[in-house]
Every structure is written in C-alpha cells, then in structure tokens.
MDTraj code that builds the backbone (N, CA, C; nanometers):
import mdtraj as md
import numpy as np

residues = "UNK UNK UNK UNK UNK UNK UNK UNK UNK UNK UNK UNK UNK UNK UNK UNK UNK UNK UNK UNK UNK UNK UNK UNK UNK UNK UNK UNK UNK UNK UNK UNK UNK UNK UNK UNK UNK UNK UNK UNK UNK UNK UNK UNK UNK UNK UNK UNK UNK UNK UNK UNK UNK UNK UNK UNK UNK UNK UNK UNK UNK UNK UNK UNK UNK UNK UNK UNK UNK UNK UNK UNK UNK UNK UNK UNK UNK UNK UNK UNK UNK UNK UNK UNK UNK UNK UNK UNK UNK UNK UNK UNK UNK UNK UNK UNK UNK UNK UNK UNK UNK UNK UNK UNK UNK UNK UNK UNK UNK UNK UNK UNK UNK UNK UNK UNK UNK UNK UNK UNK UNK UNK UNK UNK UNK UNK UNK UNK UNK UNK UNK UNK UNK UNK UNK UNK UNK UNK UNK UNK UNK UNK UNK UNK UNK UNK UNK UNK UNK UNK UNK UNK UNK UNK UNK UNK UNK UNK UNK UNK UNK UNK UNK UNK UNK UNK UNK UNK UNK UNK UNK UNK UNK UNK UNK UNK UNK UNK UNK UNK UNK UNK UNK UNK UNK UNK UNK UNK UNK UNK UNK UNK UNK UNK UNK".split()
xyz = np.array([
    [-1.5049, -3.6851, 1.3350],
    [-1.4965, -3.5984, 1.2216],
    [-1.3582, -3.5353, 1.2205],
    [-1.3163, -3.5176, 1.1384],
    [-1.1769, -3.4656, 1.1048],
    [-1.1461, -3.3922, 0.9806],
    [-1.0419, -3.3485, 0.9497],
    [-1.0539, -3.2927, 0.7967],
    [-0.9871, -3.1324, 0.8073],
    [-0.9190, -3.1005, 0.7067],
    [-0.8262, -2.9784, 0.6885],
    [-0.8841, -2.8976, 0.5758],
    [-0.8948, -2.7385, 0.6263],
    [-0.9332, -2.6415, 0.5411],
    [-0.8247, -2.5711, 0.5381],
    [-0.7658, -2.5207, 0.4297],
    [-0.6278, -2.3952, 0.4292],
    [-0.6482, -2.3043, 0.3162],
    [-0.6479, -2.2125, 0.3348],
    [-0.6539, -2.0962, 0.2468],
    [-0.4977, -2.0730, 0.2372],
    [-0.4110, -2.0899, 0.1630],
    [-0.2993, -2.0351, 0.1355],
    [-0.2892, -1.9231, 0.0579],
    [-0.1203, -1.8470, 0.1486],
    [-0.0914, -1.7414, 0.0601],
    [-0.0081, -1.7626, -0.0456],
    [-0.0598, -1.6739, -0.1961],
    [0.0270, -1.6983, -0.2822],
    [0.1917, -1.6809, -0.2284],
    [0.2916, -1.7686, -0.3229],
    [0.4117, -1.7603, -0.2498],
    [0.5217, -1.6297, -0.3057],
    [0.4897, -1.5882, -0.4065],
    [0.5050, -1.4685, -0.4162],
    [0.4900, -1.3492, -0.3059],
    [0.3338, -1.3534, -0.2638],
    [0.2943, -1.2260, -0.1729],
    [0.3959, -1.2623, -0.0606],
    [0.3429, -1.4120, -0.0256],
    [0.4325, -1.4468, 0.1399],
    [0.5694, -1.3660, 0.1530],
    [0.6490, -1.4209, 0.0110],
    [0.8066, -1.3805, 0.0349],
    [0.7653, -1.2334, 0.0350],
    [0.7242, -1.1073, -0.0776],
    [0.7132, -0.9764, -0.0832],
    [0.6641, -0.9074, 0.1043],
    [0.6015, -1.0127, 0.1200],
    [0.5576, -0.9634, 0.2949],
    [0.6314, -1.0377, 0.3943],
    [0.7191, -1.0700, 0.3626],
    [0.8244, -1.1377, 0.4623],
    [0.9565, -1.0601, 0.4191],
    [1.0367, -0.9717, 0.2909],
    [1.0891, -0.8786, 0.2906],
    [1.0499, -0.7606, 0.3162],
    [0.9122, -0.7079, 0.3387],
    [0.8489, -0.6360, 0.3681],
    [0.8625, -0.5674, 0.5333],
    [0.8009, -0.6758, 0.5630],
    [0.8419, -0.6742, 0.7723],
    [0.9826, -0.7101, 0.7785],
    [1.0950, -0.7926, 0.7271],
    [1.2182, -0.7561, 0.8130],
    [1.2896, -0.6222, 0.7467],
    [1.2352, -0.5390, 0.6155],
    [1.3151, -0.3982, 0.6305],
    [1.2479, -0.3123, 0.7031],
    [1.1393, -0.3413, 0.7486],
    [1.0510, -0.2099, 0.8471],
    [1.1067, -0.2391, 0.9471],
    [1.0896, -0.3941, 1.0215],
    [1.1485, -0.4263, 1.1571],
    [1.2022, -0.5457, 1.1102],
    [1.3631, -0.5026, 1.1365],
    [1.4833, -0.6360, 1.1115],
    [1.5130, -0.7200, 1.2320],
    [1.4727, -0.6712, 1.3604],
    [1.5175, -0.7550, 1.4655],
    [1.3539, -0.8536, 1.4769],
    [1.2498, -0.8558, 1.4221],
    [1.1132, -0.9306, 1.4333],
    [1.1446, -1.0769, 1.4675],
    [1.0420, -1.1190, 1.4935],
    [1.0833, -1.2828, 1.4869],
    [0.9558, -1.3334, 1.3646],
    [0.9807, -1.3977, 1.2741],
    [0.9132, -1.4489, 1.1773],
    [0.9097, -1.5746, 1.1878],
    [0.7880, -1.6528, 1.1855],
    [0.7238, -1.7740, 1.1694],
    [0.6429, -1.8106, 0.9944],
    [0.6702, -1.8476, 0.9116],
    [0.5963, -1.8799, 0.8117],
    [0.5503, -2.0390, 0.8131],
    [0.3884, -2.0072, 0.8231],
    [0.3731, -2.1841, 0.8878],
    [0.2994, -2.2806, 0.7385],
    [0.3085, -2.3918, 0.7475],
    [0.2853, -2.5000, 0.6735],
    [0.1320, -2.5704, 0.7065],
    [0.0353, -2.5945, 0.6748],
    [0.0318, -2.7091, 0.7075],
    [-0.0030, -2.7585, 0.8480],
    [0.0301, -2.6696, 0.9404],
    [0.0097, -2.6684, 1.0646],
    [0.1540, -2.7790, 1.1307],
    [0.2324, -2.8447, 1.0148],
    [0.3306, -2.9433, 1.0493],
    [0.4687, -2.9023, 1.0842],
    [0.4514, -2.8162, 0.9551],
    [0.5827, -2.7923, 0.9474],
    [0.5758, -2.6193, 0.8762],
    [0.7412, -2.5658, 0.9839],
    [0.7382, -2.4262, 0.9613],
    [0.8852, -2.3648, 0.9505],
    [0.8891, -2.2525, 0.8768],
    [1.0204, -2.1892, 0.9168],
    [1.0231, -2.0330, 1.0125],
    [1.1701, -2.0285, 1.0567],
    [1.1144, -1.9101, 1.1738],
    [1.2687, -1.8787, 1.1477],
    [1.2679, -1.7179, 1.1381],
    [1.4129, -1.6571, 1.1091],
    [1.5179, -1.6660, 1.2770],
    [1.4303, -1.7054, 1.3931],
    [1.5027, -1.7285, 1.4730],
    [1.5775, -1.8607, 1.4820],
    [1.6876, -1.8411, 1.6141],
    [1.7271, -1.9703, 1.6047],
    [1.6971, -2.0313, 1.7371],
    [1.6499, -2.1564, 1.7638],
    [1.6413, -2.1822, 1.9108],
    [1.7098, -2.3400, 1.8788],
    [1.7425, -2.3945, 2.0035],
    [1.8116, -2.5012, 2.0954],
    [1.6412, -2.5962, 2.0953],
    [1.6597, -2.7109, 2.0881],
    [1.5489, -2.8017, 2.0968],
    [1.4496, -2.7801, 2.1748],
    [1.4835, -2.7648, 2.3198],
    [1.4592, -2.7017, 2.4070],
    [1.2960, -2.5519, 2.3767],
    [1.3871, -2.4685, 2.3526],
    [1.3435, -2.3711, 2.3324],
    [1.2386, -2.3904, 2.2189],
    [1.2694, -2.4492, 2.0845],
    [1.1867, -2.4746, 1.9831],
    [1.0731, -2.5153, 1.9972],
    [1.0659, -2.6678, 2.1368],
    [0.9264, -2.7105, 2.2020],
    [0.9096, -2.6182, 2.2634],
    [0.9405, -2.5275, 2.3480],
    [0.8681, -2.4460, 2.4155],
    [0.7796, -2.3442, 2.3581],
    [0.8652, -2.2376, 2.2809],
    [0.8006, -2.1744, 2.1653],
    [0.7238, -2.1979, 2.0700],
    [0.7080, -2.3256, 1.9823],
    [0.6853, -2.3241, 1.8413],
    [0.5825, -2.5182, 1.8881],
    [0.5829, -2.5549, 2.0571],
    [0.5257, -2.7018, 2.0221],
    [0.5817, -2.7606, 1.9158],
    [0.7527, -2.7559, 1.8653],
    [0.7674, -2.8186, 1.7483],
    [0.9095, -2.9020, 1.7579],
    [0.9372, -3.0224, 1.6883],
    [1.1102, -3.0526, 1.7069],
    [1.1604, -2.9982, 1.5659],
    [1.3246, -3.0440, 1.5765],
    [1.3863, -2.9847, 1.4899],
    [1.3892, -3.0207, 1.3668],
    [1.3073, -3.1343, 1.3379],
    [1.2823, -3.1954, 1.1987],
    [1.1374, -3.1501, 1.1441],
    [1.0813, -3.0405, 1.2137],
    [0.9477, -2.9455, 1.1684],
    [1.0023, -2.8714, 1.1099],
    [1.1412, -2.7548, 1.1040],
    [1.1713, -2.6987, 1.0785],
    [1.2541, -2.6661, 0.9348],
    [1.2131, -2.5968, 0.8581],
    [1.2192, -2.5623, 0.6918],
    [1.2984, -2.4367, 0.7221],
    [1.4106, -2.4734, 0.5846],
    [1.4579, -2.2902, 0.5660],
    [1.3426, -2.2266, 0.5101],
    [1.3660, -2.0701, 0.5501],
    [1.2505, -1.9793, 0.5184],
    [1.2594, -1.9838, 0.3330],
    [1.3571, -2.0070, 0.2926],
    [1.2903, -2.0447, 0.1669],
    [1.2293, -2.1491, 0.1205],
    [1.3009, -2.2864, 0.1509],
    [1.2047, -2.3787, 0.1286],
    [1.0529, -2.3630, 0.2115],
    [1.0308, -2.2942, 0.2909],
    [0.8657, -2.2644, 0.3128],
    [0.8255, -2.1318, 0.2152],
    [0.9208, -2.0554, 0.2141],
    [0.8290, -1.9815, 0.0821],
    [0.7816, -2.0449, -0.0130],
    [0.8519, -2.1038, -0.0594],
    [0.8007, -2.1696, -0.1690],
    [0.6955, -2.2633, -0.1629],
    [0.6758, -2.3213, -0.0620],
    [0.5964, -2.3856, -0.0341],
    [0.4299, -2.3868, -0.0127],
    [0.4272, -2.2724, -0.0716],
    [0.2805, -2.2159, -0.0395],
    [0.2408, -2.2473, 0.1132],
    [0.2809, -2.1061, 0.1790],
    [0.2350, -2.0981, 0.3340],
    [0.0778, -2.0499, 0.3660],
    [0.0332, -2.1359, 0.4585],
    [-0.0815, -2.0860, 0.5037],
    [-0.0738, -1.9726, 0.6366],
    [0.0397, -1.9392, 0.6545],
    [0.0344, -1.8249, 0.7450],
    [0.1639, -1.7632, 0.7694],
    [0.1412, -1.6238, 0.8400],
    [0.2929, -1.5687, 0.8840],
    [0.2694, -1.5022, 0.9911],
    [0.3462, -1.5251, 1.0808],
    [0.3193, -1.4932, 1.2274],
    [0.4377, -1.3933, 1.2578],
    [0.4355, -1.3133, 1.3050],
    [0.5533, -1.2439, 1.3641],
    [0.5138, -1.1465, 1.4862],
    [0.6339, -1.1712, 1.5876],
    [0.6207, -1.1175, 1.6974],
    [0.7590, -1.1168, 1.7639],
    [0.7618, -1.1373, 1.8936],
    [0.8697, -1.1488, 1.9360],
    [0.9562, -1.0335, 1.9975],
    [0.8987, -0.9096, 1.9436],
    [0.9621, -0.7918, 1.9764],
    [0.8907, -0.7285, 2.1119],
    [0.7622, -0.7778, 2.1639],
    [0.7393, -0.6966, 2.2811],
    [0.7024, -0.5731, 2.2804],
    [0.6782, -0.5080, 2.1613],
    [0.6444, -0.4016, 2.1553],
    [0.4974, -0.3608, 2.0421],
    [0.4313, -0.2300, 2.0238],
    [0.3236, -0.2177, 1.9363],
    [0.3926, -0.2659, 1.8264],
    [0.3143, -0.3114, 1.7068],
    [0.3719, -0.3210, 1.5838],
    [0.2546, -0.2898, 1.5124],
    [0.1682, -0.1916, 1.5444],
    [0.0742, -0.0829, 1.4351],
    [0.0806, -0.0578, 1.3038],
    [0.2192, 0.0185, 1.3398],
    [0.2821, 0.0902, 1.2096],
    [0.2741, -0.0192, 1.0942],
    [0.3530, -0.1450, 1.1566],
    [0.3442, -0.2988, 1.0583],
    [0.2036, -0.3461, 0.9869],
    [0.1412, -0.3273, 1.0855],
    [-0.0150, -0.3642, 1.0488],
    [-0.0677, -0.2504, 0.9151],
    [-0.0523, -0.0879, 0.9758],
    [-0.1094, -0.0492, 0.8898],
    [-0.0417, -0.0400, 0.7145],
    [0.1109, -0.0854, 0.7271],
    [0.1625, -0.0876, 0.6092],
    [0.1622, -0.2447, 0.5157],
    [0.1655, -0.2827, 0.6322],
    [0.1091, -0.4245, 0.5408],
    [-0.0593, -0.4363, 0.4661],
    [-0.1493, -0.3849, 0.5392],
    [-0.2594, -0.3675, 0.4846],
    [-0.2837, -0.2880, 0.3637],
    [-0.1503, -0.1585, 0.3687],
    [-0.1738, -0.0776, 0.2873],
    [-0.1458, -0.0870, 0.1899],
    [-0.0302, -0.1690, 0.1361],
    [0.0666, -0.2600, 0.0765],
    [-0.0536, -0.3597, -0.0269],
    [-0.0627, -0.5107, 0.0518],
    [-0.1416, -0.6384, 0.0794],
    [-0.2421, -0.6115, 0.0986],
    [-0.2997, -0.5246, 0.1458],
    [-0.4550, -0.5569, 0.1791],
    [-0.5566, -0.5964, 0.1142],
    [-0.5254, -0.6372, -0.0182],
    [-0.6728, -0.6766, -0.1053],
    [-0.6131, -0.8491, -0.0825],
    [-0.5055, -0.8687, -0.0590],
    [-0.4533, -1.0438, -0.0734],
    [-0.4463, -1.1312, 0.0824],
    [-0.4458, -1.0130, 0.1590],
    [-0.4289, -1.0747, 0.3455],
    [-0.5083, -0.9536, 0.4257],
    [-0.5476, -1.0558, 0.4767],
    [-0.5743, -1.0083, 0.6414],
    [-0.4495, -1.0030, 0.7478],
    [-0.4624, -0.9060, 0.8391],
    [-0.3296, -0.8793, 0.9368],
    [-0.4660, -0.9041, 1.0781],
    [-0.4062, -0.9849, 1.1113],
    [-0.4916, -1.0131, 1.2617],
    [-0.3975, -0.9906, 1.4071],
    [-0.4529, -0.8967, 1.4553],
    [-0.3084, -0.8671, 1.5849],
    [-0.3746, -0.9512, 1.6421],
    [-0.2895, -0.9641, 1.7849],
    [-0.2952, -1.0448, 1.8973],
    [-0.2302, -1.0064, 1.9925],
    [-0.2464, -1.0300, 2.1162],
    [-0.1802, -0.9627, 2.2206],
    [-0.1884, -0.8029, 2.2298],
    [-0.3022, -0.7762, 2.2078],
    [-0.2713, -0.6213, 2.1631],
    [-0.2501, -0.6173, 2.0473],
    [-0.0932, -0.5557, 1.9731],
    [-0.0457, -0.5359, 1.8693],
    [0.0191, -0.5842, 1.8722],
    [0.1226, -0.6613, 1.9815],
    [0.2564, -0.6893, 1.9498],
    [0.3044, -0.8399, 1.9035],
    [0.1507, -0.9218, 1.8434],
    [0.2053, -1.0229, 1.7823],
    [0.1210, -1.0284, 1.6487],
    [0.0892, -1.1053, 1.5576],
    [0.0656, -1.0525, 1.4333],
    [0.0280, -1.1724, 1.3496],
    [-0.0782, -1.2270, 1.3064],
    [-0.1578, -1.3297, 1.1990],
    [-0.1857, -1.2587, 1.0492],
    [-0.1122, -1.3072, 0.9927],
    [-0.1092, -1.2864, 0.8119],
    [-0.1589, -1.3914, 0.7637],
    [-0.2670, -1.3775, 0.6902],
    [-0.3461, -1.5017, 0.6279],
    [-0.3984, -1.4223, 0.4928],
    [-0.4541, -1.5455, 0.4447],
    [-0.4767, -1.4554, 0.2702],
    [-0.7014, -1.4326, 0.3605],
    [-0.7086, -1.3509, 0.2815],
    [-0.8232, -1.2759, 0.2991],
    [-0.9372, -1.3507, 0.2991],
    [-0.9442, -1.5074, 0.2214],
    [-1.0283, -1.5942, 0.1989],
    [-1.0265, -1.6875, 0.3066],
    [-0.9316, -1.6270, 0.4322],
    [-0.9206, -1.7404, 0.5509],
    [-1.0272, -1.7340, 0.6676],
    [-1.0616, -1.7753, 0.7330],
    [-1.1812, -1.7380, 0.8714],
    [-1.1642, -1.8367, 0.9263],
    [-1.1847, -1.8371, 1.0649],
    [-1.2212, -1.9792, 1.0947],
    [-1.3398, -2.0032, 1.0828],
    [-1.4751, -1.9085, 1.1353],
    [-1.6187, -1.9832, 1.0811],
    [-1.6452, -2.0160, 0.9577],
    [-1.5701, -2.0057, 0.8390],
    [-1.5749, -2.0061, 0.7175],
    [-1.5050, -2.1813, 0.7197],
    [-1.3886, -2.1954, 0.7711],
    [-1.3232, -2.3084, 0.7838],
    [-1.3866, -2.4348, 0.8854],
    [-1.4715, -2.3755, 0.9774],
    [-1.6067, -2.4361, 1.0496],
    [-1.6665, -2.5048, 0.9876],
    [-1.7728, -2.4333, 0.9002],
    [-1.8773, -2.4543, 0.8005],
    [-1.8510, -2.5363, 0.7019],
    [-1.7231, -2.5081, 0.6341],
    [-1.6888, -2.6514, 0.5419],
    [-1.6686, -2.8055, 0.5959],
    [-1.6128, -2.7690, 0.7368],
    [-1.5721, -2.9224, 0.8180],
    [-1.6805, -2.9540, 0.8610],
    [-1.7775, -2.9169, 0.8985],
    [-1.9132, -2.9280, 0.9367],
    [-2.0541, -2.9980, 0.8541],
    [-1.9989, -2.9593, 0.7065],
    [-2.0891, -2.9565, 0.6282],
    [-2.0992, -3.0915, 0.5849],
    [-2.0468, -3.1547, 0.5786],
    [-2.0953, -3.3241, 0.4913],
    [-2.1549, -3.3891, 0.6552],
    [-2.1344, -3.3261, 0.7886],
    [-2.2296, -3.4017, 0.8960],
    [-2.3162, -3.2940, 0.9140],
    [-2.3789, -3.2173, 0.8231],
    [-2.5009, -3.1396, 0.8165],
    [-2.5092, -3.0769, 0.9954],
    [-2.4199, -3.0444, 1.0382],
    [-2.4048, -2.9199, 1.1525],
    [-2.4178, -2.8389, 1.1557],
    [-2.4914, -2.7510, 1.1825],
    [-2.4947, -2.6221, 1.1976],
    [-2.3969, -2.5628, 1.2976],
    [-2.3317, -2.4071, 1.2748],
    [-2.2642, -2.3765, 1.3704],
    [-2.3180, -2.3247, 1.4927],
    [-2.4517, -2.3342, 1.4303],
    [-2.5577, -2.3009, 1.5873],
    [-2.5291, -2.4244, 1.7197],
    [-2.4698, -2.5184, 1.6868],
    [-2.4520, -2.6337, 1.7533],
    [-2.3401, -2.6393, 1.8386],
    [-2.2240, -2.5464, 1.7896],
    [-2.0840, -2.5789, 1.8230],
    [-2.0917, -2.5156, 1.9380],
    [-1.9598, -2.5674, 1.9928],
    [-1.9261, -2.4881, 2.1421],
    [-1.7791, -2.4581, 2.1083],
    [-1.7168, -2.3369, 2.1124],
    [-1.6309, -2.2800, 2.0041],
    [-1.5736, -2.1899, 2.1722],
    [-1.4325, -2.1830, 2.1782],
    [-1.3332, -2.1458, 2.2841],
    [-1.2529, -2.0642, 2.2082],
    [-1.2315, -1.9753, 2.2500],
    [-1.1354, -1.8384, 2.2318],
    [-1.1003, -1.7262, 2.3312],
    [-0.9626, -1.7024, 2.3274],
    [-0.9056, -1.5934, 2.4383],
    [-0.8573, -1.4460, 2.3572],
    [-0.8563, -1.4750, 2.2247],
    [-0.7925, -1.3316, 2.1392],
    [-0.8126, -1.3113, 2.0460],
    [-0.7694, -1.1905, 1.9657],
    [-0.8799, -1.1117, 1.8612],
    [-0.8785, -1.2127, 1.7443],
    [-0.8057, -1.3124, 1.7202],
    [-0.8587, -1.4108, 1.6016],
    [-0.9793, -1.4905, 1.6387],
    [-0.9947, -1.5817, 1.7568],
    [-1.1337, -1.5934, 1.7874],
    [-1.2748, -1.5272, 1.7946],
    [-1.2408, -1.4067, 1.7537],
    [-1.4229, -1.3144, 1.7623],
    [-1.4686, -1.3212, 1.6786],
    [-1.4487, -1.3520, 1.5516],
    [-1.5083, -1.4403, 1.4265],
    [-1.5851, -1.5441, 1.4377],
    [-1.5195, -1.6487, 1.5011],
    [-1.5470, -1.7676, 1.5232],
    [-1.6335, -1.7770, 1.6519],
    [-1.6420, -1.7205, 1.7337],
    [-1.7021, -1.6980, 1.8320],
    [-1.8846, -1.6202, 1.8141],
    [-1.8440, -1.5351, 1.8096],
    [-1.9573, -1.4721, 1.7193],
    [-2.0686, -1.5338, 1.6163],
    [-2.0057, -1.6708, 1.5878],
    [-2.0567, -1.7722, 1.4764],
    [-2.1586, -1.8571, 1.5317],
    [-2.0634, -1.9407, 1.6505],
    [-2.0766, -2.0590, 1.7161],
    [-2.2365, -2.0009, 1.7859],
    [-2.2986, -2.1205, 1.8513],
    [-2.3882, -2.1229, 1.9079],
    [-2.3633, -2.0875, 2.0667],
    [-2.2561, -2.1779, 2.1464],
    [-2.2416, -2.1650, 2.2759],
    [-2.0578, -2.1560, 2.2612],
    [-2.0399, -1.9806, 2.2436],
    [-1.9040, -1.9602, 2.2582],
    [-1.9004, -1.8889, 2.4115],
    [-1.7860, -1.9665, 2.4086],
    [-1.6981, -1.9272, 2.5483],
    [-1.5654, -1.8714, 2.5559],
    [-1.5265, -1.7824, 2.6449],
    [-1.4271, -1.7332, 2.6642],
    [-1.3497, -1.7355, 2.7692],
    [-1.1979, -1.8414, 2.7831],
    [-1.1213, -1.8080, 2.8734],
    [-1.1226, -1.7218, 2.9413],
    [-1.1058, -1.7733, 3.1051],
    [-1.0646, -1.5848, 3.1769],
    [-0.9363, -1.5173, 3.1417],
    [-0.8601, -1.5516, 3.0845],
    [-0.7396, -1.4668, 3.0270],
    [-0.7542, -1.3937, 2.8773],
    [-0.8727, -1.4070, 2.8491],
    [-0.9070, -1.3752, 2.7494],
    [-0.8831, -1.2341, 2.7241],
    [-0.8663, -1.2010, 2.6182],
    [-0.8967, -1.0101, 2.6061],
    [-1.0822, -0.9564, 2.6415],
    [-1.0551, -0.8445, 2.6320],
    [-1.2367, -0.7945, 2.6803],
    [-1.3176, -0.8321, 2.5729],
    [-1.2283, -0.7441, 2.4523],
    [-1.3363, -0.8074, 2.3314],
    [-1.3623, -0.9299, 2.2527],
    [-1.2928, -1.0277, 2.3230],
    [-1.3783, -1.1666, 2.3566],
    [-1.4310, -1.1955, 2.4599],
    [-1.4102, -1.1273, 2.5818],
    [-1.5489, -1.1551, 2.6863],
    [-1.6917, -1.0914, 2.6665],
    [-1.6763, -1.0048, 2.5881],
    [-1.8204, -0.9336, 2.5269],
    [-1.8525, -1.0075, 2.4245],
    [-1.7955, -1.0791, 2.3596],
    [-1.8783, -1.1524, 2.2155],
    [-1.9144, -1.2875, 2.2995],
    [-1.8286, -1.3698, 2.4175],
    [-1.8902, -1.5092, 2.4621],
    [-2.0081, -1.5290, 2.5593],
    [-2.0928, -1.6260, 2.5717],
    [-2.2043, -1.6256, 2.6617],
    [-2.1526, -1.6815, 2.7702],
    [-2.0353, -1.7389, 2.7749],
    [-2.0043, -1.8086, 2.8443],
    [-1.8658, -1.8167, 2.9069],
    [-1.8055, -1.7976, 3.0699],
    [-1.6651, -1.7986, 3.0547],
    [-1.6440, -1.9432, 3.1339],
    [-1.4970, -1.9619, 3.0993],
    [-1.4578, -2.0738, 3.1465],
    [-1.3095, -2.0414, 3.2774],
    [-1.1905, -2.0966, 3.2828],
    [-1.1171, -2.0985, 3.3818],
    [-1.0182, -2.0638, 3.2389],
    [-0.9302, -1.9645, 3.2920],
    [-0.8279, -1.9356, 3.1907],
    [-0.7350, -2.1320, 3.1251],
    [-0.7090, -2.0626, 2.9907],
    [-0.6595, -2.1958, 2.9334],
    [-0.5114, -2.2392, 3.0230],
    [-0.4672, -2.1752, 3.0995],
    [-0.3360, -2.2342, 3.1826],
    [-0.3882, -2.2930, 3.2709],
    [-0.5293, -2.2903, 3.3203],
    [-0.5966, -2.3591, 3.4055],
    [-0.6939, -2.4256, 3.3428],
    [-0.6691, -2.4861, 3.2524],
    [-0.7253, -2.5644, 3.1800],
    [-0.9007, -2.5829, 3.1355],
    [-0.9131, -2.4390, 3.1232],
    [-1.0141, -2.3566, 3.0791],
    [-1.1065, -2.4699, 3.0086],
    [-1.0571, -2.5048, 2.8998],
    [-1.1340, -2.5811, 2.8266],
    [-1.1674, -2.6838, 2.8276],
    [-1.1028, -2.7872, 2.9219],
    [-1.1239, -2.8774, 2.9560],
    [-1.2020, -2.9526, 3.0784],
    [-1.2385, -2.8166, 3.1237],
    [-1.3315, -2.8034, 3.2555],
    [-1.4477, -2.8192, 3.1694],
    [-1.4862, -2.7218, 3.0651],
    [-1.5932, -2.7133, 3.0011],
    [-1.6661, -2.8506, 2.9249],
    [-1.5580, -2.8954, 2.8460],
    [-1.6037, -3.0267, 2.7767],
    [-1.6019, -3.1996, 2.8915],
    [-1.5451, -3.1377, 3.0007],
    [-1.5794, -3.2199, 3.1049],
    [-1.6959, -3.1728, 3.1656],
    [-1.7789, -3.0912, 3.1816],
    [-1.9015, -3.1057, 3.2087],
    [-2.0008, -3.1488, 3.0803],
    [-1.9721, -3.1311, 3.0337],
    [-2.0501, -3.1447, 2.8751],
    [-2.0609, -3.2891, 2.8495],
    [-1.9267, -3.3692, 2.9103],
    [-1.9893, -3.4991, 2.9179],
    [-2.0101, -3.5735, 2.9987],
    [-2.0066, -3.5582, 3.1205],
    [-2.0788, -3.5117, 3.2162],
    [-2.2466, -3.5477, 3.2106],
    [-2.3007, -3.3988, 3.1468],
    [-2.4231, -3.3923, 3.1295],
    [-2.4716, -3.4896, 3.0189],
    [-2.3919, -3.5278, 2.9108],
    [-2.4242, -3.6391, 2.8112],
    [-2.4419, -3.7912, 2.8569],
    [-2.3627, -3.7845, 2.9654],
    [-2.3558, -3.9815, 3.0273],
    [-2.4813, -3.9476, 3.1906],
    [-2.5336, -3.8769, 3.1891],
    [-2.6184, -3.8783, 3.2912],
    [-2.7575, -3.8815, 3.2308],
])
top = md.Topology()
chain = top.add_chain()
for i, resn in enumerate(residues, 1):
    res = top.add_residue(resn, chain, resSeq=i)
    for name in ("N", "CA", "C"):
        top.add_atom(name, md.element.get_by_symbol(name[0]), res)
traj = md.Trajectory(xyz[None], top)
C-alpha cells in the first residue's frame, strides 16, 4: 500500500508566515518543504552538511521563492537552540484559523501546517480503500507531533528518547530510534507472523 495525503498551505499565508518569523527572529533557520522531495531553507550548507541536516542533495533544493510559490505543505523552523514561544504564540495569534504551530523539542523547533493536516486524519485516508482500521496499526513516535497519531493507532509505541508526553499516550516502548527503536519492533512482529 502506498499513496500521498498533503494538506497544503495557501501560498500567500506560507510567504506572510515566513516574513512573519524572520522579522520576529532574523537569525531562524527556515525550511519550507514540498512534497516531502523537494525544499527550500534560508540556510546555506556544503553537500555534506545538507545530507546531514535536511537527508537531502543539492538538486532538492528550491529558492525560497520558487517554494513559495509552490504551494508548501510545511514550514519548519528551528535552528536557534533556544524557546521560540513567543513565535508560537504570535503565529497562532496572527494564522491561527489557517495553521497549526506544532513545537518539538520542547519549543525550540517548530511544525507549521495548514489546520486540515493530522497524521491520523492522513492515516485514515491511506487506509481506507484496504478497509483498515486504525485500530490495527502499529504507529511509532518520539515527539509532540506524534500524540495525535498515537493516540489513534491501536498498538502505539514510543521510542525511549521520546518526550514524556508520548510515553504516557504509548502502550508500548521500544529502544530509542538511534538504536534502532523501530526496527527491533517490526522485527519481532515478523517474527511472530512467520512462526
């Protein structure tokens, strides 16, 4: 099974909330993503650095206008190491009937999606022509965008590097994802299927 759900943001809002966060915070690092393919990011990195950061090469990479325009399905910004609250609560206050602001790491990294985005929502559609229920899934998450999706699933699990308030929503923990958390899991799973 395979198949792509995207809620995009209008490209209007994107750009208004991408001048938005670099006059509040001008040193940010901004990601506006595509597609999941292809993205632009106001930083600059060395090839190198680009796979490290972004899993991406240098022919993923769009000027931030040609991805505005492009109708983005997301805007990520972080990079600064520090709370970015203040960001959250002015973007909401701003945007908030058109995006969701999803922190991460705490506060100091940041998911902008238009309001019609979820992942159990984006579940349920990929699910639906093989008549799945999400009571079925086994659904992995370490941070506050997974407690949606987690919360959904039937047998969610949570990395040990996870934040708390995904170890309180999962039934289940696994080995942090640098220790290849998830792959321990779906190796027992089949496992128990070929026995």
């Amino acid at each position: 099974m395979s198949g792509i759900v995207q809620e995009k943001l209008l490209p209007e809002v994107a750009l208004g909330i991408v001048k938005f966060i670099l006059g509040m915070e001008p040193e940010v690092r901004l990601t506006v993503e595509l597609e999941g393919y292809e993205f632009s990011t106001n930083a600059s990195f060395d090839p190198d650095t680009l796979w490290k950061v972004n899993a991406a090469t240098p022919d993923m990479v769009l000027t931030l206008e040609e991805a505005l325009n492009r109708t983005p399905a997301k805007i990520a910004v972080g990079g600064l190491e520090r709370d970015l609250s203040a960001v959250v609560g002015e973007i909401s206050r701003k945007f908030g009937a058109l995006v969701s602001v999803i922190p991460a790491n705490g506060t100091t990294f940041l998911n902008i999606i238009s309001t019609r985005a979820s992942k159990p929502d984006a579940l349920r559609q990929l699910l639906q022509s093989k008549q799945i229920p999400l009571s079925n899934v086994v659904a992995f998450g370490d941070d506050v965008p997974d407690i949606g999706m987690l919360a959904a699933c039937g047998i969610p699990v949570a990395v040990a590097n996870a934040i708390p308030e995904v170890i309180a929503v999962a039934d289940y923990q696994t080995a942090s994802n640098d220790d290849d958390g998830v792959a321990v899991v779906l190796e027992r799973i089949l496992d128990i299927l070929e026995s």
